[in-house]
SEKELUM-881222 format. One record per residue (C-alpha): residue number from 1; x, y, z. Coordinates in Angstrom, 2 decimals, decimal comma. Layout:
<pts>
<pt><resi>NUM</resi><X>X</X><Y>Y</Y><Z>Z</Z></pt>
...
</pts>
This chain:
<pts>
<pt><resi>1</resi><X>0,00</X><Y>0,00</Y><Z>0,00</Z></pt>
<pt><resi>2</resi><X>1,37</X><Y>3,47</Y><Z>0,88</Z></pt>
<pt><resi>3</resi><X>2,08</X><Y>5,81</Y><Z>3,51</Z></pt>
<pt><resi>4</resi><X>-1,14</X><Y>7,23</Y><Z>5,07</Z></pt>
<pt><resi>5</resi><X>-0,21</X><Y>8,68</Y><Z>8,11</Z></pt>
<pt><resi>6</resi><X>0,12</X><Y>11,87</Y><Z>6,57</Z></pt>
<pt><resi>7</resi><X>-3,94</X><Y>12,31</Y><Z>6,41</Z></pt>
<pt><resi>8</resi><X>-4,74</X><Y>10,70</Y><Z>8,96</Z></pt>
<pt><resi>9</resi><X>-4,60</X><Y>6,77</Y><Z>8,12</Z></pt>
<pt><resi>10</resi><X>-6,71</X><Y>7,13</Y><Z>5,05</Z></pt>
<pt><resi>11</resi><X>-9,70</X><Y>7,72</Y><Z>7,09</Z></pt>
<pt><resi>12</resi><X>-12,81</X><Y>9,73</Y><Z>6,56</Z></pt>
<pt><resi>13</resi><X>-10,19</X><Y>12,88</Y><Z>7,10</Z></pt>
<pt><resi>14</resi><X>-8,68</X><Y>11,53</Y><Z>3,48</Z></pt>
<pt><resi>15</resi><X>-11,72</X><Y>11,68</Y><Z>1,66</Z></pt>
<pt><resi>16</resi><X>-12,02</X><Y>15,81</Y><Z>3,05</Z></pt>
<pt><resi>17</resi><X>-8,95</X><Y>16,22</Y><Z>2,07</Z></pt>
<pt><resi>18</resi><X>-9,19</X><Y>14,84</Y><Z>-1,31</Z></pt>
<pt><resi>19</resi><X>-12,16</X><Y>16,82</Y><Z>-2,06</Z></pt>
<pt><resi>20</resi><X>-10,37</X><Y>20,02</Y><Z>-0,93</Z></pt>
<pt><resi>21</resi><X>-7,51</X><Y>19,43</Y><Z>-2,76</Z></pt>
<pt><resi>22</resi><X>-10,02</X><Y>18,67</Y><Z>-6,00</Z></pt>
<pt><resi>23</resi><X>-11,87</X><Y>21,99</Y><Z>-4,95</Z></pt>
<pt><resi>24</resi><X>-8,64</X><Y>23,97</Y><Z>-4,98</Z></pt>
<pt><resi>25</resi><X>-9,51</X><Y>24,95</Y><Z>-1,69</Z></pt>
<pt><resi>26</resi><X>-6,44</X><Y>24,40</Y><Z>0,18</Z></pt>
<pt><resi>27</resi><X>-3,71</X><Y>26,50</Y><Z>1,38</Z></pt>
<pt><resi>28</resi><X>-0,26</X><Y>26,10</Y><Z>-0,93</Z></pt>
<pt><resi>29</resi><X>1,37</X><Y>24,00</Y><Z>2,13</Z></pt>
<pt><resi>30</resi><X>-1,55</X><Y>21,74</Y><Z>2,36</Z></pt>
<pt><resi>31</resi><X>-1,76</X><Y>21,38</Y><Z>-1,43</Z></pt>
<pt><resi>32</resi><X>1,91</X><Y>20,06</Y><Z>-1,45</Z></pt>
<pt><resi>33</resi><X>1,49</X><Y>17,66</Y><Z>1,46</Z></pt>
<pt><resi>34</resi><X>-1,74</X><Y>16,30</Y><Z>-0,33</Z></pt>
<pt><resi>35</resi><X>0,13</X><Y>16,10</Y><Z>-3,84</Z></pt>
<pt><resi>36</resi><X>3,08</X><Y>14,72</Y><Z>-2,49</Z></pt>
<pt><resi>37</resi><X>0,94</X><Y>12,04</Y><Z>-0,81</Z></pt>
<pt><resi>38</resi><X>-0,94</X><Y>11,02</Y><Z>-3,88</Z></pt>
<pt><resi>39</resi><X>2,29</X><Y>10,44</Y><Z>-5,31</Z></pt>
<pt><resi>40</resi><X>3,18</X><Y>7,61</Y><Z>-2,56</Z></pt>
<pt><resi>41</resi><X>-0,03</X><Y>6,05</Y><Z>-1,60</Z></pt>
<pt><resi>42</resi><X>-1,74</X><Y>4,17</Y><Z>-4,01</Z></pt>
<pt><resi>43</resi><X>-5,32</X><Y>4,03</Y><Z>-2,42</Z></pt>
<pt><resi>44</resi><X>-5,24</X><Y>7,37</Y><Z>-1,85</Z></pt>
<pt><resi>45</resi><X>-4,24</X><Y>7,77</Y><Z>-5,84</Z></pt>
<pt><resi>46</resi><X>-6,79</X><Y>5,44</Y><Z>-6,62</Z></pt>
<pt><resi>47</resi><X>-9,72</X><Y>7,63</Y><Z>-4,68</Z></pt>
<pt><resi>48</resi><X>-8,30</X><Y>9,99</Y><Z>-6,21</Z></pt>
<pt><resi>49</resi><X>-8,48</X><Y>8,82</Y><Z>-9,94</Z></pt>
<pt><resi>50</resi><X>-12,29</X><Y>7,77</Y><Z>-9,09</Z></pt>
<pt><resi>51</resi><X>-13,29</X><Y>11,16</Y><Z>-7,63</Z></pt>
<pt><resi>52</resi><X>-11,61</X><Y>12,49</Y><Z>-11,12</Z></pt>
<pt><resi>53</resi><X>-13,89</X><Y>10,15</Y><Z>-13,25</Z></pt>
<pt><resi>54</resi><X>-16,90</X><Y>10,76</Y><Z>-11,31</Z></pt>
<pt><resi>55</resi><X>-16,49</X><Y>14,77</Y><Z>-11,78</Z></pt>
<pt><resi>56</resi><X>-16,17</X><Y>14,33</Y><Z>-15,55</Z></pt>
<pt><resi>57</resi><X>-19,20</X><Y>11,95</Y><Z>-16,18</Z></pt>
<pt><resi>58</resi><X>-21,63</X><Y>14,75</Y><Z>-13,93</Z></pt>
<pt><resi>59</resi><X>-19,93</X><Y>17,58</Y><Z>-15,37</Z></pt>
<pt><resi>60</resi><X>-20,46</X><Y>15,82</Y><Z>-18,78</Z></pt>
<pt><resi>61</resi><X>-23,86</X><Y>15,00</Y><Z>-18,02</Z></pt>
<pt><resi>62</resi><X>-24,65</X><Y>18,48</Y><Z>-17,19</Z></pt>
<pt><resi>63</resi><X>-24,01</X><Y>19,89</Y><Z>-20,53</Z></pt>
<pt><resi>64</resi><X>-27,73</X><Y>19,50</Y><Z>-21,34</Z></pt>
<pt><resi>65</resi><X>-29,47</X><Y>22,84</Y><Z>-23,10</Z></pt>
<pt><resi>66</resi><X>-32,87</X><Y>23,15</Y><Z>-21,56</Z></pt>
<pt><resi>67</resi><X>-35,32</X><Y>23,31</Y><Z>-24,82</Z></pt>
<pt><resi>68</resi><X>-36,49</X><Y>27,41</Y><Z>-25,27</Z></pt>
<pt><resi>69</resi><X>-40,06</X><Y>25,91</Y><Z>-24,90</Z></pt>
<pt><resi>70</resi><X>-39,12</X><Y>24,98</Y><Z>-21,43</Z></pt>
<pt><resi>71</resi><X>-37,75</X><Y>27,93</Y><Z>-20,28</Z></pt>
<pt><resi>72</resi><X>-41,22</X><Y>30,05</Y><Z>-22,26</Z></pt>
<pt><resi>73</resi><X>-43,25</X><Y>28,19</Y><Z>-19,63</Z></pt>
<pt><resi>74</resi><X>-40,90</X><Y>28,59</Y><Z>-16,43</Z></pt>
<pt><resi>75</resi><X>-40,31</X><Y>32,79</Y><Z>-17,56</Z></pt>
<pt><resi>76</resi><X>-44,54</X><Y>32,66</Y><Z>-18,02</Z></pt>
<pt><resi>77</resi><X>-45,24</X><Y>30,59</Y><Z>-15,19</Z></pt>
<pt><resi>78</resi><X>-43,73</X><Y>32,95</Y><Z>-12,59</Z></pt>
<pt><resi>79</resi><X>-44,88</X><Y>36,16</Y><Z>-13,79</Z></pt>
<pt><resi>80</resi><X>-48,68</X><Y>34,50</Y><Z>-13,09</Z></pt>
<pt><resi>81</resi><X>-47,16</X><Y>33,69</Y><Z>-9,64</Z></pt>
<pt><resi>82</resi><X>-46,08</X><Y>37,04</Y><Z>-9,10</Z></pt>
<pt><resi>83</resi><X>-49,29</X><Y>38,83</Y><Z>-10,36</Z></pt>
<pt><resi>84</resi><X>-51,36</X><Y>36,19</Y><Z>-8,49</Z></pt>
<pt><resi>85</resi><X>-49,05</X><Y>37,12</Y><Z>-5,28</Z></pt>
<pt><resi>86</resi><X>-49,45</X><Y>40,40</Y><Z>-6,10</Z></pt>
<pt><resi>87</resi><X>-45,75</X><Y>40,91</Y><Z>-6,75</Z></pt>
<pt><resi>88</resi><X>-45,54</X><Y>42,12</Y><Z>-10,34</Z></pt>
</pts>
């Protein structure tokens, strides 16, 4: 395996600190010590890798363009809620 002692023995403190360091939302000295241990543990690499894949199928699978008709009746529908509200 690797060394995990770093974060904590691969606990649930790995998987924070794996999605911080995919966030970007990590100071520069925790970014090393995170990078550095990706580079010797391999089931921390391999979480890792996984989380990666995972973010690229949603963000994929969020490309979808809702259809113009769609949005016609959501921009419609709430300017009857605000006159009915008496908002408008």
């Amino acid at each position: 395996m690797g060394d995990c002692h770093s974060l904590g023995d691969c606990d649930d403190n790995r998987i924070v600190r794996l999605y911080e360091y995919l966030d970007g939302a990590l100071s520069l000295k925790d970014l090393n010590e995170v990078k550095a241990h990706l580079e010797h543990c391999e089931e921390c690499a391999e979480e890792y890798d996984l989380e990666c894949i995972i973010r690229s199928v949603v963000r994929r699978s969020c490309q979808e363009i809702a259809p113009d008709t769609l949005k016609s009746k959501i921009i419609t529908r709430i300017s009857e809620i605000r006159v009915e509200s008496g908002h408008a």
